[in-house]
C-alpha positions in Angstrom: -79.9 49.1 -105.2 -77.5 51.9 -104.1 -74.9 53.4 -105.8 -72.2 53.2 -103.7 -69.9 55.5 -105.9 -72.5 58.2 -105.1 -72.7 57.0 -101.5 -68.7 57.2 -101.2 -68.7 60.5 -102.5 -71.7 62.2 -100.6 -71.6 60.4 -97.3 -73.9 63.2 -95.8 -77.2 61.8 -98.3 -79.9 60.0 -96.9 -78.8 57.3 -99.9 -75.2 56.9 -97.9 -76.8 56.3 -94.8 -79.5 53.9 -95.9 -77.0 51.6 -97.3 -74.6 52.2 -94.2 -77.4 50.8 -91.9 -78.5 47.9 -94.4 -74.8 46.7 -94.1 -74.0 46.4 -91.0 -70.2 47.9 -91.7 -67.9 47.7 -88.8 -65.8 50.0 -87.4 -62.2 49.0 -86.5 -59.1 50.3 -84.4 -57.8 50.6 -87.9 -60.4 52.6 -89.1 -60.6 55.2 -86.0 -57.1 55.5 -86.6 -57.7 56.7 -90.3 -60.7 58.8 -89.4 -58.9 60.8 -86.7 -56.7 61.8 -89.7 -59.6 62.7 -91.4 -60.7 65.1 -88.7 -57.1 66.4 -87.8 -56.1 67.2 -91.7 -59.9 69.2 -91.8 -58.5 70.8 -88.2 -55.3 72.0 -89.5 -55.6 73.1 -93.6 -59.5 72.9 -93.6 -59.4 70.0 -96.4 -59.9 66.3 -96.7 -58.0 64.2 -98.7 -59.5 62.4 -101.6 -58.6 59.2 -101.6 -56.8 58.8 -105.5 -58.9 55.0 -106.2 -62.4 56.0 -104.6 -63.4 52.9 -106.6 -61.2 50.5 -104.6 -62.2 51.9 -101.4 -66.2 52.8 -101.4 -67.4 51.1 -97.9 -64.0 52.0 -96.1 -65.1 56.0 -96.8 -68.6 55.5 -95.7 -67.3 54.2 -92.6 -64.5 56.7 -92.3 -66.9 59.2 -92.6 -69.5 57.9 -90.0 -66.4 57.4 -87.8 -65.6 61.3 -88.0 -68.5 62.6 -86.9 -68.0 60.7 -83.7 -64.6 61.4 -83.1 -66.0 65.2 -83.7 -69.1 64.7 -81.4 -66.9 62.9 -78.8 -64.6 66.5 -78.7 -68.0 68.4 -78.6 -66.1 71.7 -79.3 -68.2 73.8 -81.9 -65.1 75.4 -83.1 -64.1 72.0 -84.5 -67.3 70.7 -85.5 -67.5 73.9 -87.7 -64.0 73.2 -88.7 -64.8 69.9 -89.5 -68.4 70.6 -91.1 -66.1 73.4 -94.1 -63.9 70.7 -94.7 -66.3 67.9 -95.5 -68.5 70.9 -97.3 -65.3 71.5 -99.6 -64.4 67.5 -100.4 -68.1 67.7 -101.6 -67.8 70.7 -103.7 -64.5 69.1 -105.0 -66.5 66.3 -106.1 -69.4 68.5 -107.5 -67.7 70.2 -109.4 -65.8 67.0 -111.1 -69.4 65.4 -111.3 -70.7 68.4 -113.4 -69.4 66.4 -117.4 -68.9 62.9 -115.8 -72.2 62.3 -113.5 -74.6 65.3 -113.5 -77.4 62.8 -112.1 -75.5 62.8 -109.0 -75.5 66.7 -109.0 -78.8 66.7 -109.4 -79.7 64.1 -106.6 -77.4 66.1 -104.1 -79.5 69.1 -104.9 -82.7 67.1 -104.6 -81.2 65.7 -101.2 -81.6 69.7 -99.8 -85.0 70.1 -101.7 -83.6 72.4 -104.3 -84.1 72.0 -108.4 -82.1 74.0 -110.5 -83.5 74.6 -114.1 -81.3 75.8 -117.5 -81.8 78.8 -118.4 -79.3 79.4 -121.3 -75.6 79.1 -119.9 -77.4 80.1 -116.2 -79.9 78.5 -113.8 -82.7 79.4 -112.0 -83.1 78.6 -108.2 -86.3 79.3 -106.3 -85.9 82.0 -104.1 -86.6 80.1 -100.4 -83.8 78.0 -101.7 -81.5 81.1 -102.7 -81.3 82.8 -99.7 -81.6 79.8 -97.2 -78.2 78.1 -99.1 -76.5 81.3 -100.4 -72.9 82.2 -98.5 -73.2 85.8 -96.0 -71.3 87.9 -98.7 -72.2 90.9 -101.5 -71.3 88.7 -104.5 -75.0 87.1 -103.3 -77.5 89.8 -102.0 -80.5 90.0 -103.5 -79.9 93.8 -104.8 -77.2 92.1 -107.1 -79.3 89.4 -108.4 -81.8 88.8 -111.4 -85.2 87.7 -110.0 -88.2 87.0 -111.7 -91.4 84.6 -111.0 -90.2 84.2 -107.6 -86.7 82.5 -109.2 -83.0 83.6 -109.3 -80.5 83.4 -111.6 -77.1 81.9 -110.5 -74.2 80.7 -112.3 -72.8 76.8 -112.6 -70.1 77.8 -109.8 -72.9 79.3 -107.9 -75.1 76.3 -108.2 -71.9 74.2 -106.7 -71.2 76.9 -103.8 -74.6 77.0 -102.8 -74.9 72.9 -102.3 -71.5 73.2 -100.7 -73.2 75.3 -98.4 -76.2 73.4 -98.2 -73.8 70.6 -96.7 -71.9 72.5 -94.2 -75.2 73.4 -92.7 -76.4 70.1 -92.5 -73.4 68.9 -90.7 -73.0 71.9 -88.8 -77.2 71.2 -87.3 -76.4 67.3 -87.1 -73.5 67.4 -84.6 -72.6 66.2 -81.9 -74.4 63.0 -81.9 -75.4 61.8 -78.9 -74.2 58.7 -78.0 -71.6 56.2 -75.9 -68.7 56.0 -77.9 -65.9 53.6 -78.1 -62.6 53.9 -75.9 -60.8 54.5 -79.5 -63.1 57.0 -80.5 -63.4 58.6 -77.3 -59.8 59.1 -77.1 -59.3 60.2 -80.5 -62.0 62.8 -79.6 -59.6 63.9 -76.8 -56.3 64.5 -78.8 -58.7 66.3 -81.2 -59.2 68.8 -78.3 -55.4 69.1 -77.4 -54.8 70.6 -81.1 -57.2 73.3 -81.1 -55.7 76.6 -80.6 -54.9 78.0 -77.5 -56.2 81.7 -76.8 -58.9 83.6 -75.7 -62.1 84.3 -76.9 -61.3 87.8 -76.7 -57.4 88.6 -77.5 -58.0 91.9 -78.2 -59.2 94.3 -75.5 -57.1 97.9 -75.7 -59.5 100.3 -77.2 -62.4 97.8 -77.5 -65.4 99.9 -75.6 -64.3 102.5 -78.4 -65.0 99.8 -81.5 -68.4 100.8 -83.5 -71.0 98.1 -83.2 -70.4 96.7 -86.7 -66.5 96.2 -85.6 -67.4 94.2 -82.2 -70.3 92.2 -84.1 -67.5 90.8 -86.4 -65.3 90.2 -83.5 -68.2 88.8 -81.8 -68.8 85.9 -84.6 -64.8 84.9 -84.9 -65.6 84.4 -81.3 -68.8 82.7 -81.8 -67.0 80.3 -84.6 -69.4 81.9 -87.1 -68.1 81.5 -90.9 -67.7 85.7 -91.4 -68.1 86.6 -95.2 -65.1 88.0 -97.3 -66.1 90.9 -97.1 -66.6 91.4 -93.4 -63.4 89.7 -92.9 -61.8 92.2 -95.0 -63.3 94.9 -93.2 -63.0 93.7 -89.8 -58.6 93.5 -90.8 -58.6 96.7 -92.5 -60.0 98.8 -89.2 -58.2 96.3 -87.0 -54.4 97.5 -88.9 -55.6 101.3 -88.8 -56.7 100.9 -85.2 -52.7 99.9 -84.5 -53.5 96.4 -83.8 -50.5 94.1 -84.2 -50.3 91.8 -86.9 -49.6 88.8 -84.9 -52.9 89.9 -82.7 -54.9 90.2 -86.3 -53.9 86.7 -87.2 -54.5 85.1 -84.1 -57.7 86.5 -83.4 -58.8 84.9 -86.8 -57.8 82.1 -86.2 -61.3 81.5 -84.6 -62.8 81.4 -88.3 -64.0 78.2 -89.5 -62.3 78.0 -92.6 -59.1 79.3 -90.6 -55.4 79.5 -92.7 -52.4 81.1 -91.1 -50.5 81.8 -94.0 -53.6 83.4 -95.9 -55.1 85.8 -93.2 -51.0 86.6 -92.6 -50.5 87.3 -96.4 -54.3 89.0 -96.7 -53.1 91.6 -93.6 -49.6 92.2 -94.6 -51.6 92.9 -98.1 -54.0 95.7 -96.6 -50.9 97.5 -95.3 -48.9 97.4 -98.1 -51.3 98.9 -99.5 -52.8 101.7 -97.2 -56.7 100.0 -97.6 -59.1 102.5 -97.3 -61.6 101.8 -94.6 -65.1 101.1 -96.4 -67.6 104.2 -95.4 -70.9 103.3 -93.2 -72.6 103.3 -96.8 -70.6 100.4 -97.9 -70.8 98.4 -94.4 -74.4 98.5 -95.0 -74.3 97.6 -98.5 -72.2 94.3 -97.4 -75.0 93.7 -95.0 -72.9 94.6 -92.0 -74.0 97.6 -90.2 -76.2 97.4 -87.5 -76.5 100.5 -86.0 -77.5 104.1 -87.1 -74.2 105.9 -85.9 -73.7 108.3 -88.3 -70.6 108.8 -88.1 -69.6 108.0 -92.5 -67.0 106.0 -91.7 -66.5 103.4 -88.7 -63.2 104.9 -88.1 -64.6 108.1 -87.3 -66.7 106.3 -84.9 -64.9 107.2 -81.9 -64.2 110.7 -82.4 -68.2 110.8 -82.9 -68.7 109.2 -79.7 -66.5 111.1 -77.8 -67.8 114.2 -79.4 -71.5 113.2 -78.3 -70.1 112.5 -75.1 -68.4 116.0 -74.8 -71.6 117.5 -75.9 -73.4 115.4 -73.4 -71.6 116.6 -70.4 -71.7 120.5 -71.3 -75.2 120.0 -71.5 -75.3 118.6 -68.4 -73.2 121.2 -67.1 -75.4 124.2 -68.2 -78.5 122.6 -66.2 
């Protein structure tokens, strides 16, 4: 028989869905209704609410849930499935984290629900290392070069265990959607005012200067543009060389916007911050160290990036002259 605590709280399990489908559960006006808030509080702070007596109300999340992903699939807009898939990824961590001292059985069957088995190891744990690197975030805090591995496993903390499931579900929402289906009229038109609250701007706000931007810098504006989840550390980066390349502020915010996990008032607070503070600009060494250089430019530092080019370029055409 299912636990339909478990079920309530991990909708995405294969558990949830087997006992949605025995059911039969019906979705209602009522129910869209509450499920478009659902999408349109992950759409604009990148959270779900809990619901305070998940007791009282088991079924009705299941279906909320279900109801969701096909106001989400109805938009078909990747920027808000990805939106959508963080937000569900975080009410799941939330509940992880909770369900570490009152149900580690249902930590453990999430974990077994992506294939992964963590054993003790003291205070730690060790994850296989498939598992590692297919559920660990894109940031430094997780490359391998910072890790202990032995016997083909890797250490990880309790908070890392709980950040890697939490990305283990994003993904898995991320690959599942859009269904594809006929949807209801409700749904349908839910779907719709879901796609007259997404952000208005271009993929591309900002342009002066671009063609001189080294190949890390237009990668990372490539992914915000892409709705790929760019790590701390790129993001930090990416707004660091953005402020000393005289970009405004209000252009830095909005062209973040793009980012999954999107908030106003922290990318405002995180870019006033860096010029407060006169960041310095990591060096090519460091880029590649966060795993985000792609290109030999040699040039130490991607702000010298464009006096290097220009300088290749100068050499290029006196070359060219003395033929």
């Amino acid at each position: 028989m299912a636990d339909l605590l478990f079920c309530a709280r991990y909708p995405f399990t294969a558990e949830a869905k087997a006992y949605v489908s025995a059911q039969g559960l019906e979705l209602t006006s009522g129910l869209v209704e509450k499920a478009e808030s659902r999408v349109k509080d992950a759409l604009s702070t990148g959270k779900i609410k809990k619901i305070a007596d998940l007791q009282e109300a088991r079924e009705e999340e299941l279906i909320l849930y279900a109801a969701a992903r096909m106001i989400v699939s109805s938009a078909n807009n990747r920027y808000l499935i990805n939106r959508y898939a963080v937000a569900e990824a975080k009410r799941a961590s939330d509940y992880l984290s909770s369900d570490l001292s009152a149900h580690l059985d249902y930590v453990e069957a999430v974990a077994a629900e992506f294939g992964v088995k963590f054993e003790k190891s003291g205070v730690q744990f060790l994850v296989p290392l498939a598992a590692y690197l297919n559920y660990t975030p894109r940031s430094i805090d997780y490359k391998l070069a910072n890790r202990e591995v032995s016997s083909g496993k890797v250490k990880v903390s309790g908070h890392e265990r709980v950040r890697m499931l939490e990305e283990a579900v994003k993904k898995r929402i991320e690959a599942s959607l859009p269904i594809r289906s006929e949807f209801p009229s409700e749904v349908k038109s839910a779907g719709a005012r879901m796609l007259a609250l997404l952000p208005k701007f271009e993929a591309e706000i900002i342009r002066v200067g671009q063609e001189n931007y080294p190949p890390c810098i237009k990668k990372l504006l490539e992914d915000l543009a892409l709705n790929i989840n760019v790590p701390h550390t790129g993001r930090v980066a990416l707004a660091i060389y953005l402020v000393n390349a005289g970009v405004a502020d209000e252009k830095i915010v909005e062209f973040f916007r793009n980012a999954p996990d999107y908030s106003e008032k922290t990318t405002r607070y995180q870019v006033q911050h860096i010029k407060r503070h006169n960041y310095r600009m990591p060096s090519c060494s460091t880029m590649d160290s966060y795993g985000i250089c792609i290109a030999e430019c040699r040039c130490g530092s991607p702000l010298n990036f464009r006096d290097s080019l220009h300088g290749r370029r100068l050499r290029q055409q006196e070359e060219q002259k003395k033929m």
